[in-house]
C-alpha positions in Angstrom: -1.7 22.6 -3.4 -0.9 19.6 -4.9 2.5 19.5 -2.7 0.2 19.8 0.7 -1.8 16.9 -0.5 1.0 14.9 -1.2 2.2 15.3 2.0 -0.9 15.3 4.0 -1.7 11.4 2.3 1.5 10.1 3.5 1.3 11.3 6.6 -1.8 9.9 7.4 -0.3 6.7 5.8 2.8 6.8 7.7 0.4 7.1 11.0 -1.2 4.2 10.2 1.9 2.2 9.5 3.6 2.8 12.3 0.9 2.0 14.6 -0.3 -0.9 13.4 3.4 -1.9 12.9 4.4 -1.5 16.5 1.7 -2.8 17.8 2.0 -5.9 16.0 5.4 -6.4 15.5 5.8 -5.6 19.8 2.7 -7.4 20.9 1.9 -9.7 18.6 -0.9 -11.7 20.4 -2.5 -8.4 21.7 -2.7 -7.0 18.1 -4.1 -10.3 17.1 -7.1 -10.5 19.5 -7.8 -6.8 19.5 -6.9 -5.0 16.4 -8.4 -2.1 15.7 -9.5 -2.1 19.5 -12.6 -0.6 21.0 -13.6 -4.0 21.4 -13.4 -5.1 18.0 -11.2 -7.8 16.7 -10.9 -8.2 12.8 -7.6 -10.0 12.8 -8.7 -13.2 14.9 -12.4 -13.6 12.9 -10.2 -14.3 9.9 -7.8 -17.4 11.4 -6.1 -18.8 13.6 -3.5 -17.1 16.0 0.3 -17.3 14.0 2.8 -15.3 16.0 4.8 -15.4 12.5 2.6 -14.0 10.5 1.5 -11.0 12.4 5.0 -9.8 13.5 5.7 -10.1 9.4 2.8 -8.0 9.2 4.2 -5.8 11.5 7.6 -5.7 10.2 6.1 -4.9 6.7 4.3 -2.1 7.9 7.4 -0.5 10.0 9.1 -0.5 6.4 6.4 1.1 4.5 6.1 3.4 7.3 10.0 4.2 7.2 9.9 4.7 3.2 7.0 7.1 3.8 8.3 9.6 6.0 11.5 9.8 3.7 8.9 10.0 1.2 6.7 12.9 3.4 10.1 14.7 4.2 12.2 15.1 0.9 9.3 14.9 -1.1 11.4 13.8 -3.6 9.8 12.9 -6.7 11.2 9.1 -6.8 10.4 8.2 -3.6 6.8 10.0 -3.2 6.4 7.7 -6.6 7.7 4.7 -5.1 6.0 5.0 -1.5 2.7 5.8 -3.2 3.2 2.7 -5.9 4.5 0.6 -2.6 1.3 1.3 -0.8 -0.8 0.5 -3.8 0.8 -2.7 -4.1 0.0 -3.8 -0.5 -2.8 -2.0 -0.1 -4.8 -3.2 -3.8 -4.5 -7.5 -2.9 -5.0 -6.5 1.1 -8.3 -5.3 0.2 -9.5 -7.5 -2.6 -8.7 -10.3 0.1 -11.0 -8.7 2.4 -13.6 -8.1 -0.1 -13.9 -11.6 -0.7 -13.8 -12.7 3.0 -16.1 -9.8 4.4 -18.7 -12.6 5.5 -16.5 -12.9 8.4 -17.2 -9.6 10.1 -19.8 -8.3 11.9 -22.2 -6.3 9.7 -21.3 -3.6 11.9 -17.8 -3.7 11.3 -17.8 -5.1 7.5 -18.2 -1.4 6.0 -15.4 -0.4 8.6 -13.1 -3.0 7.3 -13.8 -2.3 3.8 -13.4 1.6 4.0 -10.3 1.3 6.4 -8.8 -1.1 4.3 -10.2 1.7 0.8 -7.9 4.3 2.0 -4.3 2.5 1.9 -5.4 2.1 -2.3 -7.2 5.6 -2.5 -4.5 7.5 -0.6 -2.0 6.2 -2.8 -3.8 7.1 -5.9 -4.2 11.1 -4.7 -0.6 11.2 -4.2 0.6 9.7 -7.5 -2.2 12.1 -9.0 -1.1 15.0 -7.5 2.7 13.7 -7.9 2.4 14.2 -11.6 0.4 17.8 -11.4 3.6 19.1 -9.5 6.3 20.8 -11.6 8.8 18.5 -13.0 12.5 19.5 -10.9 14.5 21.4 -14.0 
């Protein structure tokens, strides 16, 4: 059990990686003025447009998406560690940023925000969790 929840939580956090890494690192304007889409746009109530920043935002993304699928396909005990603690360390100051800053949203989309932004430290936890609950290789 604990192996299927591993892998399940860095799936999910590989999906998200990669998506929001293409799309900002290939369309970096776009991603700015429309992320998450559905006529939303988080990124551009929070600053200025910087074509720098969001394809480094991108780029960052594409490589914790690439460590996670190693991570979700050996399930190696090092890298499952280091993905999850990886994630955590991106995912714990992304959040308490937003937090802090949520007067910027909508009040429609300031629960989304927080909750989307919950699950990159939450996920992370479960998998370290459930990391040390597996047997030990021998």
């Amino acid at each position: 059990m604990a192996t299927r929840a591993i892998r399940v939580a860095l799936v999910l956090l590989a999906l998200t990686a990669l998506g929001t890494g293409v799309w900002a690192t290939v369309s970096p304007r776009a991603f700015y003025d429309t992320f998450p889409g559905a006529g939303h746009s988080w990124v551009a109530a929070d600053g200025p447009y910087n074509e720098h920043l969001i394809r480094d935002f991108g780029a960052l993304n594409l490589a914790l998406a690439a460590v996670t699928i190693v991570a979700a396909v050996t399930l190696a005990r090092a890298v499952v560690i280091a993905a999850a603690l990886a994630w955590l360390l991106y995912g714990v100051p992304h959040l308490v940023y937003h937090a802090r800053h949520i007067d910027v949203y909508d009040s429609g989309d300031k629960a989304a925000v927080l909750v989307a932004l919950a699950l990159s430290v939450v996920l992370p936890v479960v998998i370290l969790v459930a990391e040390s609950r597996r047997a030990a290789p021998s």
